[in-house]
C-alpha positions in Angstrom: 0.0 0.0 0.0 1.7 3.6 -0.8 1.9 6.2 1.3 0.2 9.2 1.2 1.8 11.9 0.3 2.5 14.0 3.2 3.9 11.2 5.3 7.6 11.8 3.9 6.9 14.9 4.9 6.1 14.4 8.0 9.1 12.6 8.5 11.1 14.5 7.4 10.1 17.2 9.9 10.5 14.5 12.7 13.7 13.9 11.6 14.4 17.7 11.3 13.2 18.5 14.7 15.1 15.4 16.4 17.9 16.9 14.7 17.2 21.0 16.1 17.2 19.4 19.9 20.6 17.8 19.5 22.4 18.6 22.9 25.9 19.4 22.8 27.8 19.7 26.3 28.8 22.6 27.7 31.9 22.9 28.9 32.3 24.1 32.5 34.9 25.5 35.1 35.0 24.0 38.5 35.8 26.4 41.5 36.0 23.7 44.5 36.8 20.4 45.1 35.3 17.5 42.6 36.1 14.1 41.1 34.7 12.7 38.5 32.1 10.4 38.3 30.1 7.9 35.8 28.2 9.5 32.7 29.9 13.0 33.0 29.1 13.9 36.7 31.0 15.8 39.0 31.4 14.4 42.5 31.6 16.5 45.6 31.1 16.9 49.0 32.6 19.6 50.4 29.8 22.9 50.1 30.1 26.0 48.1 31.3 24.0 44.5 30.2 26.2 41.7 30.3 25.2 37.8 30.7 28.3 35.0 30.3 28.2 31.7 29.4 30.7 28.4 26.7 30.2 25.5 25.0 31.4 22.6 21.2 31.4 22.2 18.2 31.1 23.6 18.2 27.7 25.8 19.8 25.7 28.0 19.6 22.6 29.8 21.4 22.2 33.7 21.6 18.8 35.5 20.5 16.4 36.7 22.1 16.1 40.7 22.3 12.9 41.8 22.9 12.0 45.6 21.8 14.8 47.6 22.0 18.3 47.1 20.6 21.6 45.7 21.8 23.7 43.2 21.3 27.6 42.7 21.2 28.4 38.9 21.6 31.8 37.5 21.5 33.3 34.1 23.7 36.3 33.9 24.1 36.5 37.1 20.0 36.8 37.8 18.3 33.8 39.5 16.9 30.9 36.9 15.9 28.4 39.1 16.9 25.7 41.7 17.6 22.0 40.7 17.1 19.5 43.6 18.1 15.9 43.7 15.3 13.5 42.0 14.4 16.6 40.0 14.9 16.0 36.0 17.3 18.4 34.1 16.5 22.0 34.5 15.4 23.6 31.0 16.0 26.8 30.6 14.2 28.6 27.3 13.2 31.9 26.6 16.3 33.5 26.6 17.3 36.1 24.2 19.8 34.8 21.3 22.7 36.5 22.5 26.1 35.0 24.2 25.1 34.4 28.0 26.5 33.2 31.3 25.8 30.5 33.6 26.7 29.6 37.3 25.6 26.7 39.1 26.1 27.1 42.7 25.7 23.9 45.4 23.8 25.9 48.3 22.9 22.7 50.7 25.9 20.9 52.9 25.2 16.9 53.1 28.1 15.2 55.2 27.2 11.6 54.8 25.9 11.5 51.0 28.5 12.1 47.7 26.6 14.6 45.3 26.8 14.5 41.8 26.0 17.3 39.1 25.6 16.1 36.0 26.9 19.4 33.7 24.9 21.5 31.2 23.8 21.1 27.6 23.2 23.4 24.8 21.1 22.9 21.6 24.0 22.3 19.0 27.9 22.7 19.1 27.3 26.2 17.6 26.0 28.0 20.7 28.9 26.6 22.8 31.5 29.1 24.3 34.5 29.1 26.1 34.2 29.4 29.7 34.8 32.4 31.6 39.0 32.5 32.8 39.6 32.3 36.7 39.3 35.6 38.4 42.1 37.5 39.3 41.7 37.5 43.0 41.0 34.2 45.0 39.9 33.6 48.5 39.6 30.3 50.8 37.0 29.7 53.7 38.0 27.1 56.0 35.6 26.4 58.7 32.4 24.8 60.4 28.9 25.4 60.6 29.0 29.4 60.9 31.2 29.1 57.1 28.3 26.9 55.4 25.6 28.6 55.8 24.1 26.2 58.4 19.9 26.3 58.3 20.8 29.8 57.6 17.0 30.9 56.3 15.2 29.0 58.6 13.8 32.0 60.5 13.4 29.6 63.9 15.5 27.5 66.4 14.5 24.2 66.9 14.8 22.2 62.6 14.5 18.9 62.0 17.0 17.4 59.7 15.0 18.3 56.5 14.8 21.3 57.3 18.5 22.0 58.1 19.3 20.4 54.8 16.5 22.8 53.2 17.1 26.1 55.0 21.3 25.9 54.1 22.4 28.2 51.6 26.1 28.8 51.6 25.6 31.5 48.6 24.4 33.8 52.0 27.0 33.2 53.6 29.6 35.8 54.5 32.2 33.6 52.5 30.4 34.2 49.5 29.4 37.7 50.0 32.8 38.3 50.1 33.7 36.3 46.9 30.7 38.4 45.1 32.1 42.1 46.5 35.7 41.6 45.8 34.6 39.4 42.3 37.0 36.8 43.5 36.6 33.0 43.3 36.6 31.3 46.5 36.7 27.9 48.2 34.4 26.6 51.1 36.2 24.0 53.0 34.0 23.9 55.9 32.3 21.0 57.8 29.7 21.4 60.1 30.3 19.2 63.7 34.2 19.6 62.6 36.6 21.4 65.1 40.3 22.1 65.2 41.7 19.2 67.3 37.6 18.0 68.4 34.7 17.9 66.9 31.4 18.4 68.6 29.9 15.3 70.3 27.5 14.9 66.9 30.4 13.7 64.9 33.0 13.0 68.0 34.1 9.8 65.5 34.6 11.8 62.3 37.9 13.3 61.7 38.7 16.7 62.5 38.9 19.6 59.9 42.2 19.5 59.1 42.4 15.8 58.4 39.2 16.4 55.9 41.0 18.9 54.8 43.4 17.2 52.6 40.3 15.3 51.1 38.1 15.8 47.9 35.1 13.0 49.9 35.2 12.8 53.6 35.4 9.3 54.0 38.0 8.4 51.1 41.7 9.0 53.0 43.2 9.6 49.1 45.0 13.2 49.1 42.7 15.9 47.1 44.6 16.6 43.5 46.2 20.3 43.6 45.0 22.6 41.2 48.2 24.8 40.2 45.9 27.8 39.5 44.5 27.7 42.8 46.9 30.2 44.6 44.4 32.3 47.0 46.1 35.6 48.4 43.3 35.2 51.2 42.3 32.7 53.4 39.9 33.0 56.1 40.3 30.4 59.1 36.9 29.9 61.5 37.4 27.0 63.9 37.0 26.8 67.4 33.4 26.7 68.4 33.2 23.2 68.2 36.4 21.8 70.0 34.7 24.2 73.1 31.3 22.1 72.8 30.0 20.6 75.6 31.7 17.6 76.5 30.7 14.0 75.9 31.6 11.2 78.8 32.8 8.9 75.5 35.2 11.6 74.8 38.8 11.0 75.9 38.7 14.8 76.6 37.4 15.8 79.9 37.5 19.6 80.4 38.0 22.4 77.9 41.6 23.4 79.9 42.4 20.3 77.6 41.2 21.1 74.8 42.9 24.6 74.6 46.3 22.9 75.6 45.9 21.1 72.3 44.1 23.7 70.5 46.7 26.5 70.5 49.8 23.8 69.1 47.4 22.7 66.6 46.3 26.2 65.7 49.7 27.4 64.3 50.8 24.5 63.1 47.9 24.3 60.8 48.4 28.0 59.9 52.2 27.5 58.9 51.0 24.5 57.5 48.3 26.7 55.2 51.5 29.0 54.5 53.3 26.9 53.3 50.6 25.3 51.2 50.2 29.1 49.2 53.4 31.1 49.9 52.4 34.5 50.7 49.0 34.2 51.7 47.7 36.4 54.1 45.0 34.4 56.8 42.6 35.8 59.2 41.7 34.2 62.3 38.2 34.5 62.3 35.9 34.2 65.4 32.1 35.2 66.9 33.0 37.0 70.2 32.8 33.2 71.9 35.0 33.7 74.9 36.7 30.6 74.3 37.5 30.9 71.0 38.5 34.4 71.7 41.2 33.5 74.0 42.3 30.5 72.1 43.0 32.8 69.3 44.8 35.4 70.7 47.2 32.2 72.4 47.5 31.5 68.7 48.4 35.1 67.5 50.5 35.3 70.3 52.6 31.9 69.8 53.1 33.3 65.8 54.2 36.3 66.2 56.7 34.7 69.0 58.2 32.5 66.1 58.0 35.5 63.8 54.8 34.6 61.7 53.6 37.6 59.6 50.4 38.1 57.1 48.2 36.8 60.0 45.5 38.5 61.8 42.8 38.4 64.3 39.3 39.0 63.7 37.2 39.0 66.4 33.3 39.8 65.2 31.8 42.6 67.1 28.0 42.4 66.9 25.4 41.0 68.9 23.9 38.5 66.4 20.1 37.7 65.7 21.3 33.6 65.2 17.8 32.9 64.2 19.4 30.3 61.9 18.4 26.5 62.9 19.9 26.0 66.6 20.8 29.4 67.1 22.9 29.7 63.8 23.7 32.9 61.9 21.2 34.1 60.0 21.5 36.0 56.3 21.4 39.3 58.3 24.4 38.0 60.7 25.9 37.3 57.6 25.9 40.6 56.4 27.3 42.4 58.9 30.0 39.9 59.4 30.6 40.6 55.5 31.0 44.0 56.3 33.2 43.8 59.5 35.8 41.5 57.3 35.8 44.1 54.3 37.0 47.0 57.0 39.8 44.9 57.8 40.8 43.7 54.7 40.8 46.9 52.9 42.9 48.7 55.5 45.1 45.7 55.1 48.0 46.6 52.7 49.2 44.3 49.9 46.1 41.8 50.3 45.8 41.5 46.5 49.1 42.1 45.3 50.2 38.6 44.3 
């Protein structure tokens, strides 16, 4: 039996149209610590990991996440959605047929489950562009809780653990902010629980920051890769609250006397040990007016510039903090005004940017 007429022609348009939606991949730059994974994913754990690329046209297609995690996506730097774990890809349409950016930005901290983002797509190898070269200036976060963003919208104390995971956003955080206003790329290498020389009694059997530190995934002991254009001229170090939590009677450590004899040694060893790491780096000690921490600090400061230990300083925040974040965590408005604190001291700070 023939066909009628129109049926190559509707055919041909089906083969036309498969043809228009061909995806080609996009590629990315990584700020933060990945490894890759099956089918073109990148694997993380640490927060903070943002992907950038450059396109042409009016679509594009971000994702899927696989483990856990959320994503913030924007368009030329203006929101464009969020892309969740167990949601499909995130089409994006609409847009006008010019050359465009896009960053997507991990938001949500998950300690126990590897994340995976699966990259972006455009429609045809003709849209794709190079993308966008490292900034200039580069900054690294090292810290707990207070550095992640912690249930930082939650607007309430007491969050279960959905709501901790859902109410994190390290892009408020006054690690980012501080990326964004100095248009630097940074690093968050911050674990919530983790501590100096002891975590908090939550995650007493987990190692302590700067083991993890050295690690791409928490619970793989293999060394992260170095990436020879990572060379921050900034690093910001917040530890401290956590190795002063209340004690646990499992703990081998009994009273916080202890913990600061071990604290302070630990303290500038890790800081000559960051030094070293990125010659010339300049490192604040960062801290939330915790008495504790405060002192521990200053022991610190004091034991550096004893063995003649420069491009280090003491922050010591100064406001009185709303912590409506989940369990009295900062809050996006805390955030701020520790943003703003940090930028006074690092613009009177000669030479901060110079290498």
């Amino acid at each position: 039996m023939r066909r009628p007429w129109w049926t190559a022609l509707v055919l041909g348009l089906i083969v036309c149209a498969s043809q228009a939606v061909a995806q080609t991949a996009l590629p990315l730059r990584t700020v933060g610590r990945t490894v890759p994974g099956v089918a073109g994913f990148s694997l993380m754990q640490w927060p903070g990991v943002y992907f950038e690329g450059a396109f042409t046209g009016a679509e594009v297609t971000v994702g899927p996440v696989s483990g856990k995690a959320r994503f913030k996506v924007e368009i030329d730097g203006a929101p464009a959605g969020l892309l969740t774990s167990g949601d499909p890809a995130l089409r994006i349409s609409g847009l006008t047929p010019a050359a465009h950016r896009l960053r997507v930005e991990r938001i949500d901290e998950q300690r126990d489950v590897v994340a995976g983002f699966g990259g972006a797509t455009v429609p045809g190898p003709e849209n794709v562009l190079a993308p966008p070269p490292p900034r200039a200036r580069q900054i690294e976060f090292i810290g707990d809780s207070f550095t992640t963003g912690f249930g930082l919208t939650a607007g309430r104390s007491f969050c279960t653990n959905g709501k901790i995971w859902a109410t994190t956003d390290t892009s408020q955080t006054f690690a980012a902010r501080l990326g964004r206003h100095y248009d630097a790329d940074y690093q968050v290498i911050a674990y919530s629980a983790g501590g100096l020389v002891r975590n908090s009694p939550f995650r007493r059997t987990k190692p302590v920051v700067p083991q993890l530190y050295e690690r791409t995934l928490f619970d793989d002991p293999t060394p992260a890769s170095r990436d020879p254009t990572w060379r921050p001229q900034l690093l910001v170090l917040s530890l401290g609250s956590n190795d002063f939590a209340p004690m646990d009677r499992r703990e081998a450590w009994k009273t916080p006397a202890q913990v600061e004899a071990a604290l302070v040694p630990a303290g500038v060893a890790f800081v000559r040990k960051l030094q070293a790491r990125y010659p010339g780096v300049k490192i604040l000690l960062l801290d939330f007016d915790e008495a504790p921490v405060v002192a521990s600090n200053r022991l610190i400061m004091a034991e550096l510039e004893k063995a003649g230990v420069s491009d280090v300083r003491h922050v010591s925040t100064r406001d009185r903090f709303a912590f409506s974040g989940c369990f009295q965590h900062l809050d996006a408005a805390d955030n701020a005004r520790i943003t703003t604190q940090l930028q006074e001291v690092i613009d009177a700070w000669p030479g901060v940017w110079d290498r």
